[in-house]
N, C-alpha and C positions, 0 to 999 in steps of 0.2 A: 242177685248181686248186692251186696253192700253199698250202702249208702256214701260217699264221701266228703264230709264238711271240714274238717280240721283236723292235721295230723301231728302230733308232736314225737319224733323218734330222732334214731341214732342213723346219721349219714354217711354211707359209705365212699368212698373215694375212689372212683375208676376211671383216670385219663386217660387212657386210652383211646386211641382216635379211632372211628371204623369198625367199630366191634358191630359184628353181624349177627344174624341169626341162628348162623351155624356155630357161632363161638356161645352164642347164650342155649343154645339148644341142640347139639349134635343131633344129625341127620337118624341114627341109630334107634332114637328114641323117638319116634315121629308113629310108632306104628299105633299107638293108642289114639282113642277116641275121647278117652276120658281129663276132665281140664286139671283132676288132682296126681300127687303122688309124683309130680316131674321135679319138684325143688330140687329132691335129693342130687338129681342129674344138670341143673342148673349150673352152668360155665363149665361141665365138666370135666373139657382136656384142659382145661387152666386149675381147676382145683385138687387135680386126683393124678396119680402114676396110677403108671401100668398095672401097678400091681394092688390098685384101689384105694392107697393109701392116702391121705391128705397130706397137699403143697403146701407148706407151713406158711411160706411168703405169700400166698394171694390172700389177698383182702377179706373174702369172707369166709377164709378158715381162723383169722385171728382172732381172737377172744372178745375183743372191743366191738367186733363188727357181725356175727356171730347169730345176732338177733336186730341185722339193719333193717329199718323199715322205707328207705330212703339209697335213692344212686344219685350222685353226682359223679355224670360223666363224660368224657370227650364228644367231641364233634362228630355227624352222624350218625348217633347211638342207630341202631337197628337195621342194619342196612342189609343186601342181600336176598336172599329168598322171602315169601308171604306168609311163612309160616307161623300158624296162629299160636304155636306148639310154645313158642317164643313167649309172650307173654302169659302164657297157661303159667308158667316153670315160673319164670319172677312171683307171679300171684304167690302161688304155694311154695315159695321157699318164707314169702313174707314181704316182700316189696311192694310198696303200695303209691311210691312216686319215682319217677328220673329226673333228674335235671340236669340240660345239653344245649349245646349253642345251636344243635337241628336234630332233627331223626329224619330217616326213613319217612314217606309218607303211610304207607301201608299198615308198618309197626306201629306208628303216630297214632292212626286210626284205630287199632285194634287194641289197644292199651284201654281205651276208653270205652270199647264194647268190655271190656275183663275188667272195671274195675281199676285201671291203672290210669294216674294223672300223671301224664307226661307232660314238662312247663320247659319251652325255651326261654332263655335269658341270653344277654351279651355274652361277649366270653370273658372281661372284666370281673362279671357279677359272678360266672361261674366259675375264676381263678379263686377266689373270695371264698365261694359255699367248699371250695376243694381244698383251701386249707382248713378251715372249718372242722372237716369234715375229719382230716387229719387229724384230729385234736382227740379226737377215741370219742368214746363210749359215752365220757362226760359231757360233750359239748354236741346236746339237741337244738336241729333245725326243728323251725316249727311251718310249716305248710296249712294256709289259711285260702281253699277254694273261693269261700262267701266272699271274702275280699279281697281275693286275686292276688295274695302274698306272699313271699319266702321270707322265714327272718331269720336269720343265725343267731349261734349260742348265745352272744354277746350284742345281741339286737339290732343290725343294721338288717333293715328291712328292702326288699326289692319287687317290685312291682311287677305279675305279668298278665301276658293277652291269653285266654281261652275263647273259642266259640261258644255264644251262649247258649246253642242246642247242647253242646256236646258236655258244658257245665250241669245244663239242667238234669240231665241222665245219669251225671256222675252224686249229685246232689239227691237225686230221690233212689238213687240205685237200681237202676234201669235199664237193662240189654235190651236186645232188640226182641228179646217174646216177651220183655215185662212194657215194650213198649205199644207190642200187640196186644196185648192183657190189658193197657187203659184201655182200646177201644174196642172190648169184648163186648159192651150192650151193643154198640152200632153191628158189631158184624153180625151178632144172633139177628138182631131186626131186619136187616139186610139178607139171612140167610129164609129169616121165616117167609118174607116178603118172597123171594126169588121160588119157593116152595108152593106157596101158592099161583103164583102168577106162571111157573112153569113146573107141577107134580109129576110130569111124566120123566124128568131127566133125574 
């Protein structure tokens, strides 16, 4: 997993309130194992007709947004099902933050097993990043982990709360087998220990 210290990109605008799992990941597309290759299918009855064509009016078929690295978005982002398939599809379309007045707990969680820093703020602060946001292509948020900050194009900066396990993971770029992999001497020493002390099993 990537490392996450500081991001500076173009922020996308999605208020929409309640958007689920099934809206960021149709059910359809679940049947893989694999965490690459789902962007393409990212929001996909919102960004595509029937007939596979691109929704000109949703957000990240427009030009401006195209290459967002950043969601600002309504209340509840992630809600519904547990599906990890969910933040698989953001990673690989290219998102690498949210920002919501809450998520899902589940999504919450899994965003930061994938590399994904999801940050609540007020809903104030995130009326603010969503005009912002509005502004195209031109006007980068900058997203500052190490000191727990959002700052818009035009620099008003806003403060937020992370857990500091779940920072420290996202800083050294750490899932949960890179988190088994720091304590690879203890488990060989523990497993050679166990080897001897019991060779028969």
């Amino acid at each position: 997993m990537d490392k996450f210290e500081t991001l500076t990109g173009v922020a996308a605008p999605m208020p929409l309130v309640n958007i689920d799992t099934d809206m960021i990941i149709p059910k359809q597309f679940l049947k893989t194992i694999k965490r690459s290759g789902l962007g393409v299918n990212l929001f996909d009855e919102m960004r595509y007709n029937q007939d596979g064509s691109e929704i000109p009016d949703f957000v990240l078929n427009q030009p401006a947004y195209r290459n967002a690295e950043i969601l600002v978005a309504g209340d509840n982002f992630g809600c519904g099902s547990s599906r990890e398939h969910a933040p698989w599809a953001l990673k690989d379309f290219g998102i690498k933050s949210i920002i919501s007045t809450s998520f899902a707990d589940i999504f919450y969680n899994n965003c930061f097993k994938n590399g994904i820093l999801p940050i609540v703020l007020p809903q104030d602060q995130v009326e603010i990043l969503m005009e912002d946001a509005r502004k195209g292509e031109n006007a980068r948020v900058t997203v500052d982990l190490i000191n727990q900050t959002v700052t818009t194009s035009d620099g008003q900066s806003f403060a937020f709360e992370v857990d500091a396990f779940k920072k420290h993971c996202l800083l050294n770029g750490l899932d949960d087998i890179g988190l088994s992999m720091e304590k690879v001497a203890a488990i060989d020493a523990f497993e050679q220990n166990a080897t001897q002390a019991r060779p028969w099993v």
